[in-house]
C-alpha positions in Angstrom: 20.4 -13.7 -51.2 24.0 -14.7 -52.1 25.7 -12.8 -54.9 28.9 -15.0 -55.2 29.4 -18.7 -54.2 32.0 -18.8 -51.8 33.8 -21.9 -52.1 36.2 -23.2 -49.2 38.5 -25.2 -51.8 39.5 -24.5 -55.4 38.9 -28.0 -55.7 35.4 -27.7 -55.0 34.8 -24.7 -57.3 36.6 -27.2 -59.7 33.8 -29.7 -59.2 30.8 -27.1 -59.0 32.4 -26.2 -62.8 32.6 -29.8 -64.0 28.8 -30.1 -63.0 27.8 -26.7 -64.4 29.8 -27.5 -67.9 28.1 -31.4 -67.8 24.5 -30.3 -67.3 24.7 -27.0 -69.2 25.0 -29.7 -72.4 22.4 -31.1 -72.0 19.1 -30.1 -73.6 16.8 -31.3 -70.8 18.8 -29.0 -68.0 17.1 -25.2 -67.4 19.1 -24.4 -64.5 22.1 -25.6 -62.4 21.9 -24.5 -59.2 24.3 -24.1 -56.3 22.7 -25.0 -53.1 23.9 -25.8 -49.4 26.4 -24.0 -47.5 29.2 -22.9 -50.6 25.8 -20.7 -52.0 25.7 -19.1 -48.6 29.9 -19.5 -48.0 29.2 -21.3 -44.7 30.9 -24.6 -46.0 34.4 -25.7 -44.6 37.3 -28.3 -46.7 34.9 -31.0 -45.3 31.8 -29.5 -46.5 30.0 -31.5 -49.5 29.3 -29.7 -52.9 25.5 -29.4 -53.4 23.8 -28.7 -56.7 20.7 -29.2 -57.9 19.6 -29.5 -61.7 16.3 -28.0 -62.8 14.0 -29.5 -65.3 10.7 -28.7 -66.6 7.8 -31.4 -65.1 7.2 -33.3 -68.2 10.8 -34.4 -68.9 11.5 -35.3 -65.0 8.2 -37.2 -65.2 9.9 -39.6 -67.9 13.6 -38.9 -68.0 14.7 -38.5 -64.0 16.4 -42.2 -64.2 18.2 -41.7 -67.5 19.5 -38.2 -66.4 20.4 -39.7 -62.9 22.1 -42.7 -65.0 24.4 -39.6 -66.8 25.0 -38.4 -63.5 26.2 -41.2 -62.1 28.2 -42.3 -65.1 29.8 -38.8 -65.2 31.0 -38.2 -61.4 32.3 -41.8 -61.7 34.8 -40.9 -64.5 35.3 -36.9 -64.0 38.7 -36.7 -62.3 37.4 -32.7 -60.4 35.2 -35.4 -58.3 38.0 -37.3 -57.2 39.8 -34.7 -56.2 37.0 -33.2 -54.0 37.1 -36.5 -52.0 40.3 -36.2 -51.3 40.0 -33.0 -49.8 37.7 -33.3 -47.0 36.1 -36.5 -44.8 32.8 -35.7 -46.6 33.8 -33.2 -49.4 32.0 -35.2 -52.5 29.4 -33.5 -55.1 26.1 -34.4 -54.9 23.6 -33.9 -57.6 19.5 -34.0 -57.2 16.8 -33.3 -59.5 13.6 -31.3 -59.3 10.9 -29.8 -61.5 10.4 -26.9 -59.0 6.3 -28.0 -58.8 6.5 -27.1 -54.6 3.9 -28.7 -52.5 3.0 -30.1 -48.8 3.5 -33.5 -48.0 0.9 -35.6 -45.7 2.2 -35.6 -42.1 1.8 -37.7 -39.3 1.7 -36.1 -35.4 4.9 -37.3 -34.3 6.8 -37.0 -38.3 7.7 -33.3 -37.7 7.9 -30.5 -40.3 7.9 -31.7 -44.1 9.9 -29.8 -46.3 7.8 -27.6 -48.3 9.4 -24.5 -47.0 12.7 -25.8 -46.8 12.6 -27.1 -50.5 11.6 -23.7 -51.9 13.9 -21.6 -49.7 16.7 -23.9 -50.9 15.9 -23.8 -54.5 15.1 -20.0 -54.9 15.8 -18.1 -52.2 19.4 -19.8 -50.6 20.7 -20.9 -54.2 23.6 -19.6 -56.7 22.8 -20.0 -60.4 25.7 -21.7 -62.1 24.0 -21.7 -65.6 20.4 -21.3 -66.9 18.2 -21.5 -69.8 15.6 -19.5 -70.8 13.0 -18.3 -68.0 11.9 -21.2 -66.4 14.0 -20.1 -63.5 13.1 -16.9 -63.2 9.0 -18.0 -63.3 9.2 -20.2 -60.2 10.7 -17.1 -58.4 8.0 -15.0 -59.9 5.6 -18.2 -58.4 7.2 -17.9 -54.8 8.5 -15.0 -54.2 8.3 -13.3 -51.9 5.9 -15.6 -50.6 3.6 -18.3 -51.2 -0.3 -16.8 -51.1 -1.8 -16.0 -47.6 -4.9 -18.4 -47.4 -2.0 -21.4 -47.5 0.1 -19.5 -45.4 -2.6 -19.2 -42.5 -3.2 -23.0 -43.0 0.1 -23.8 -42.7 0.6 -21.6 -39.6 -2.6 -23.1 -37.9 -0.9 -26.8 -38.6 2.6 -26.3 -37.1 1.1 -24.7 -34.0 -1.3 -27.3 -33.9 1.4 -29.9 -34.1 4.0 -28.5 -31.8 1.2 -27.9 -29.1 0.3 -31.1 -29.4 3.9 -32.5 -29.0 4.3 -30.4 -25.7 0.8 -31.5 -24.1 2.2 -35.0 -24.0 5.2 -34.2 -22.1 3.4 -34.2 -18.6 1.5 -37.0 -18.9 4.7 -39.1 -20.4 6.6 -37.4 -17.4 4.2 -38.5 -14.9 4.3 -42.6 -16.6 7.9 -42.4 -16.2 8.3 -42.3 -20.0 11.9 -40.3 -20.1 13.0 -41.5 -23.7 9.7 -40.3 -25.2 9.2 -37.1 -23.3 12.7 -36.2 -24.4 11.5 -36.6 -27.6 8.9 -34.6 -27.7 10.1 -30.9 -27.3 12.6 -31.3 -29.8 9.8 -31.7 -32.5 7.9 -29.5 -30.8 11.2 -27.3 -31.3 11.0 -28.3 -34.6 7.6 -27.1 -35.1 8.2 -23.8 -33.5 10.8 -22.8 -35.9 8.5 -23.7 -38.5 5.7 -21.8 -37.3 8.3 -18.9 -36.8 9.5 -18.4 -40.1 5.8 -19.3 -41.6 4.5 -16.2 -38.7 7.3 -14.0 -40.7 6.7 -14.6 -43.9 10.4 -16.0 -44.3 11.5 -19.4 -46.1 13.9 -21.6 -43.8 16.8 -23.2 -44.8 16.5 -26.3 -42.4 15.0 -27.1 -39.0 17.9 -29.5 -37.6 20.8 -27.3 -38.8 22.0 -23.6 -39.1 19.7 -22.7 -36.4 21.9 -19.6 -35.3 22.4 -18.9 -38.5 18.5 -18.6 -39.3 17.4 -17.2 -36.1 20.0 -14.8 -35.6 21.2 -13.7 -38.5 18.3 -14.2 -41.0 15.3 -13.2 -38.5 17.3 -10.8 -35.9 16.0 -12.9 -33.1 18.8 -13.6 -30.9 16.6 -13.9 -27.5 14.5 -16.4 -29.0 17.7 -18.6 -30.3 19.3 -18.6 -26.4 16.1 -19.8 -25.5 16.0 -22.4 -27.8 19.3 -23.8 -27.0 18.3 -23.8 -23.2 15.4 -25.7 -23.9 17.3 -29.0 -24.8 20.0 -28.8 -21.9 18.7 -31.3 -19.3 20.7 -31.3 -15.7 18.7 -34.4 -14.6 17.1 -36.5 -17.2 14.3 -38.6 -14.9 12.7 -36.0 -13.7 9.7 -33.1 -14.1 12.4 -30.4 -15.6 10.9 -31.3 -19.2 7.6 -29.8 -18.2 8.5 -26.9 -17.1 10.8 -26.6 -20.6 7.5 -27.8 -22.1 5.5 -24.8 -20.8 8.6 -22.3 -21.4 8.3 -23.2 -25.3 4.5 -23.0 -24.9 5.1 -18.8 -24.0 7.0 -18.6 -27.0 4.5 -19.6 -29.1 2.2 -17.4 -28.0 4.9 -14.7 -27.7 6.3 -15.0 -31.1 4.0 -16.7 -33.2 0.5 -15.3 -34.2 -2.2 -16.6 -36.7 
């Protein structure tokens, strides 16, 4: 849990400020929330400024576009955003919504993880509090945390390995048609999946499955073995050939090695 936003810029604690003061006026906002990698000091001069403003269910379900029309209207005349811009390639504040009502999203067999564990990791666990209201806050955490209940939790563990397994059992058969382009693709989701099914297994929210992987493996679940591992299994030496199965069958170990229903 961070205790103190770290920001890389003053002009980006300048614009997390503006955001806080903007939002704190208004009588719709319970929460501001810094989120992304100045909550956990990861971001550089480049990095942008992510926040994200919580709001009770009924008022998002009727006033998301006005307050989104504030927003907007806001950053465009605020001179703190400008100033962000201008220090960084993609140093610029971005602001989203959400009524902190959590839930999984329908998923397809070759979509990947939704974000269900991301979003509430993000909003709860990896977040700074800039200002809040009352305890709307403080009941979501109560909600989630530590973790969500264990019937979902083994249903969610049963459906990334089901997915992931079933993105590494077409490898060999896509191998064998000469389909490189989609074979490739395949133990990257399955990747994907595994990390999923890894934090689920550990009772552990994620941050992201595409990005901070060292930061999540090693650091947050002490598994550096497993992040080597990971890394090796997406260098290819010869592209047309059988070396994704065997990478295919490697990541199949580690399921069974690391991740347990």
């Amino acid at each position: 849990m961070p205790v103190a936003a770290a920001y890389p810029t003053e002009e980006h604690r300048a614009a997390a400020e503006a955001i806080s003061y903007f939002f704190s006026g208004l009588p719709e906002t319970e929460a501001v929330l810094l989120v992304g990698s100045c909550a956990r000091g990861k971001a550089s001069p480049d990095s942008c400024l992510d926040t994200t403003v919580l709001v009770r269910p009924e008022v998002l379900a009727t006033e998301q576009g006005a307050l989104e029309r504030l927003w907007e209207d806001y950053q465009a005349r605020e001179p703190a955003f400008r100033a962000l811009e201008r220090v960084g390639k993609y140093a610029f504040a971005e602001c989203t919504f959400t009524e902190g009502c959590f839930r999984p999203r329908p998923r397809h067999y070759t979509s990947g993880p939704d974000e269900f564990e991301p979003e509430i990791g993000n909003a709860l666990v990896y977040s700074l509090p800039l200002w809040e209201r009352g305890l709307y806050l403080e009941s979501l955490k109560a909600r989630w945390l530590p973790y969500y209940d264990e019937a979902l939790r083994r249903k969610r563990l049963a459906e990334a390995m089901y997915h992931g397994r079933n993105n590494l059992g077409h490898i060999e058969p896509f191998v064998g048609r000469g389909l490189y382009f989609q074979a490739f693709r395949r133990p990257y989701d399955a990747s994907m999946e595994f990390l999923q099914a890894l934090f689920v297994s550990r009772r552990v929210y994620p941050i992201a499955y595409d990005k901070w992987i060292r930061e999540q493996v090693v650091d947050i679940l002490g598994l550096p073995a497993v992040y080597r591992t990971l890394v090796s299994l997406l260098e290819i030496a010869w592209f047309e050939s059988d070396e994704l199965i065997g990478k295919a069958r490697t990541l199949e170990r580690m399921y069974d090695e690391y991740v347990g229903l």
